[in-house]
N, C-alpha and C positions, 0 to 999 in steps of 0.2 A: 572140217578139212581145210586146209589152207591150201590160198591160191598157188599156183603154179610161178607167176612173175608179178611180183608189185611196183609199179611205176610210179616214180613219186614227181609229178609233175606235169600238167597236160598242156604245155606247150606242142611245137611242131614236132619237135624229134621225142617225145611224150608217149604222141598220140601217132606216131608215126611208127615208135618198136611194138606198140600195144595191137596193131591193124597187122605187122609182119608176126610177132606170138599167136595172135590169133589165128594166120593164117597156118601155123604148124599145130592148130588144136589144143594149143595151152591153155588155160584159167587165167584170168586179167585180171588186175587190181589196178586204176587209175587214180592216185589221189592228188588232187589239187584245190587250187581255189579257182573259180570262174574263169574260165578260158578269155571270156572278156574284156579282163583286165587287164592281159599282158599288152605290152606297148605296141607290139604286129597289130593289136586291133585296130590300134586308133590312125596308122598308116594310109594314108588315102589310096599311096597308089604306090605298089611294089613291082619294078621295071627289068630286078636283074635274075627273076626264076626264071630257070629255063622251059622256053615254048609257051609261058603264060604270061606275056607282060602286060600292065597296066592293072592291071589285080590289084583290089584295095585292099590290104590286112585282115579286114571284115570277113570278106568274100572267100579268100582261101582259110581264113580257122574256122568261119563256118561246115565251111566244105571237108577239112579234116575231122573237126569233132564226129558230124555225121556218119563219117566213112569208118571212124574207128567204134563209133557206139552200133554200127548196122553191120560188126562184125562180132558183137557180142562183147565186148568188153565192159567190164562191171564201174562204175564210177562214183569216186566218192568224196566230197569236197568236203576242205579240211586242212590244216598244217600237218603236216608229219613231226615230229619234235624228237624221234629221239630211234632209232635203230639198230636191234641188238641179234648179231648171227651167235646160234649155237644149234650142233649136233644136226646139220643141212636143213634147220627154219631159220627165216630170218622173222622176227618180230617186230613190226611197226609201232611205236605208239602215237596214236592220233587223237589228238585231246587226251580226255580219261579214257578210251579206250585200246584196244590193241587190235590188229590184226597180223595175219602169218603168212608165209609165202615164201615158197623155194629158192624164188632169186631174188631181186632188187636191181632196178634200173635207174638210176642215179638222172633226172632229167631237171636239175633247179633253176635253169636258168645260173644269172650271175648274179653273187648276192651285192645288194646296193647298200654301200656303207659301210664304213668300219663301227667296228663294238665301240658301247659308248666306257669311258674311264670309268672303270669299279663295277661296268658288268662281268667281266670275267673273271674278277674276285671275289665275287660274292655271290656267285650261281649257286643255288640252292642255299644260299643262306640269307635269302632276300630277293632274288631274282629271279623273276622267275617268266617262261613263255607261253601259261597255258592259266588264263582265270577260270577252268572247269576242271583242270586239275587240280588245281591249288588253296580257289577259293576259299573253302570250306576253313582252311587253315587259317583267316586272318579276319575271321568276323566280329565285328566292335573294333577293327583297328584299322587304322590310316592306311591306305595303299595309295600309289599315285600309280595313272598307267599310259605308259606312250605309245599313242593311238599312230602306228606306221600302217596297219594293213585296213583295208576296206570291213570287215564284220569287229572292229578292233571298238563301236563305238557301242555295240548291242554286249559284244563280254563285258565295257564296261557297268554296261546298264545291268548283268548281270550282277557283276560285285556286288552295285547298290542294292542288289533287290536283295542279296547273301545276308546283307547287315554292315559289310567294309565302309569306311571311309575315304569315298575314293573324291580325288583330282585327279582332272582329264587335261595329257598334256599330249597337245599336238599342233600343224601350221594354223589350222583355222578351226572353230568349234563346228562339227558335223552338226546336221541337222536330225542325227537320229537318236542324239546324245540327250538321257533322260534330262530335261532342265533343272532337276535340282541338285545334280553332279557340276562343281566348279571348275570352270575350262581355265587352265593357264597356257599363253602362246611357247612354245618352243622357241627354245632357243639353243644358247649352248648348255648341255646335260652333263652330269654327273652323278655318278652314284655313292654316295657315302656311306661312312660308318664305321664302326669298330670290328666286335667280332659276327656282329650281322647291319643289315644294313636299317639307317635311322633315317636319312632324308634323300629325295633326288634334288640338285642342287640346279636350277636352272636361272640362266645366268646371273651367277654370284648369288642369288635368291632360296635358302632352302624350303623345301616341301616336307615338310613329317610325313614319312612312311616306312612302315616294317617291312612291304615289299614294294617292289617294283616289278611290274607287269608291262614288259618290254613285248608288243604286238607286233610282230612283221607278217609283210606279205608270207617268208621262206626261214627256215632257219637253215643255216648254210652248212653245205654237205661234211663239213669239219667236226660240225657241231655234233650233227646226226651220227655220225659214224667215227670215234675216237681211233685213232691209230690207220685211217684214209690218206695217203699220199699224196701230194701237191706237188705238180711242176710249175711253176713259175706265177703260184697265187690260184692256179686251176686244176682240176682233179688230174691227176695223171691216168693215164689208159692206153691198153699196146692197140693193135690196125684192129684186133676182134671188142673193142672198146669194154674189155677187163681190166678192174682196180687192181691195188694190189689184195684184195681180202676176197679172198675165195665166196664165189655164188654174186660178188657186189657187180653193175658194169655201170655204164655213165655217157653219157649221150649230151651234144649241142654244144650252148653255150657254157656250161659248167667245165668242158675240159677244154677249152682256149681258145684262142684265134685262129681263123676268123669269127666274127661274131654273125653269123649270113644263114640266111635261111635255108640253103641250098644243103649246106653242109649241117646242121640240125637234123635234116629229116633222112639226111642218107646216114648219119651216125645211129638215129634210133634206128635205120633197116638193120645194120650190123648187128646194133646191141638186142635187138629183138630176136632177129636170127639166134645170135650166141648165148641169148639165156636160155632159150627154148633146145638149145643142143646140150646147156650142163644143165637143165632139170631133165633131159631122156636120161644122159648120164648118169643124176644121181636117182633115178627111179631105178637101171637097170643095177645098180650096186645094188643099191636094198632087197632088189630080187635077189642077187646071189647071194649076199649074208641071210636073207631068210630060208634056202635051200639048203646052205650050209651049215646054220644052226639047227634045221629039221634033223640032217643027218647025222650033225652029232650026238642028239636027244636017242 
């Protein structure tokens, strides 16, 4: 059965429409990477939420997580890579896997950085965001992988274990990075090649690689959902915080300014509320097409 609301993202406004869905009895999906990581954690002291000042970042996502997993919400860490609505499921793909779910709550945060030159040329024909997807695909051959997200150094240690030829390119060599994988320092990137891609080029320097294994924390809500509207760089969304793509809504910092914690966790009350009133919606439809195709039988 698929869940009822899949949230992709467990920030504040996250973990904030997952605690209001639950409270209307919906099915939760929370998919992120470690709440820990987001920047709010490392905040010593957050002074402008209302009735709570001096709260250090820690303190209050502590205190959300808790409140949204001791209502029942399912959680599961992990990138979402790629999101496809048909016939009222929306399907997730997270890694090699998938998962289903009535609505979709759009919580990414704000993606950090622009695509690097000749990613978006060559996606899917060398680029690629998922080494347990993809892996299996390029064993005995060169990959290079830029390690943006924190488990970005264990995929690569995956590759090596697959049989790839991997170079590990990121600021500093992790310390989780198997030693006999070769770290080159980042710098400035490029993806080359012809009609797929042969090397990442770092500065002026090329790397042989058949793919490239671009790791981020998020891939950005554009990516995930082809044909998503953007006002001014950030998701566009009406006051009930609905995309333009029917069952999708979007919540915090992904739909624009301000970037404030205040307004994060009262967008996910909305978005939570409003996905929990069009999955009753679309439950009570299927009830009357299943009554009215009884009585046409």
């Amino acid at each position: 059965m698929p869940y009822d609301i899949a949230i992709v993202g467990g920030g504040p406004a996250g973990l904030s429409a997952a605690v209001n869905a639950r409270a209307r009895n919906k099915s939760v999906l929370v998919v992120s990477n470690d709440y820990r990581e987001s920047p709010l954690y490392r905040a010593k002291q957050v002074d402008n939420y209302l009735g709570m000042p001096g709260q250090s970042g820690a303190a209050l996502l502590d205190a959300y997580y808790r409140h949204a997993e001791e209502t029942g919400a399912t959680f599961r860490g992990g990138r979402v890579l790629n999101i496809m609505a048909l016939d009222g499921t929306c399907y997730l793909g997270i890694g090699s896997e998938m998962e289903e779910a009535r609505a979709v709550i759009l919580c990414t945060g704000v993606s950090q950085g622009k695509k690097f030159p000749g990613e978006a040329e060559f996606l899917g024909r060398g680029v690629s965001y998922c080494a347990t997807c993809d892996g299996m695909l390029y064993r005995d051959r060169p990959v290079a992988v830029v390690g943006l997200a924190p488990d970005a150094p264990e995929e690569a240690n995956f590759l090596q274990g697959l049989g790839c030829q991997v170079t590990y390119v990121s600021g500093k060599r992790p310390e989780a990075l198997d030693p006999a994988i070769p770290w080159v320092r980042a710098g400035r990137l490029e993806i080359t090649g012809e009609a797929a891609v042969t090397a990442l080029r770092v500065n002026g320097e090329d790397i042989p690689a058949d793919c490239v294994f671009l790791l981020r924390h998020a891939v950005p809500p554009t990516d995930l959902l082809p044909g998503l509207a953007l006002e001014g760089g950030y998701v566009a969304v009406d006051r009930e915080m609905k995309t333009n793509l029917p069952g999708v809504f979007a919540a915090g910092d992904c739909t624009g300014l301000p970037l404030q914690l205040s307004k994060a966790v009262g967008e996910g009350l909305i978005a939570g509320q409003r996905a929990a009133e069009y999955v009753d919606q679309l439950c009570d439809s299927e009830v009357i097409n299943s009554i009215t195709c009884e009585k046409g039988e």
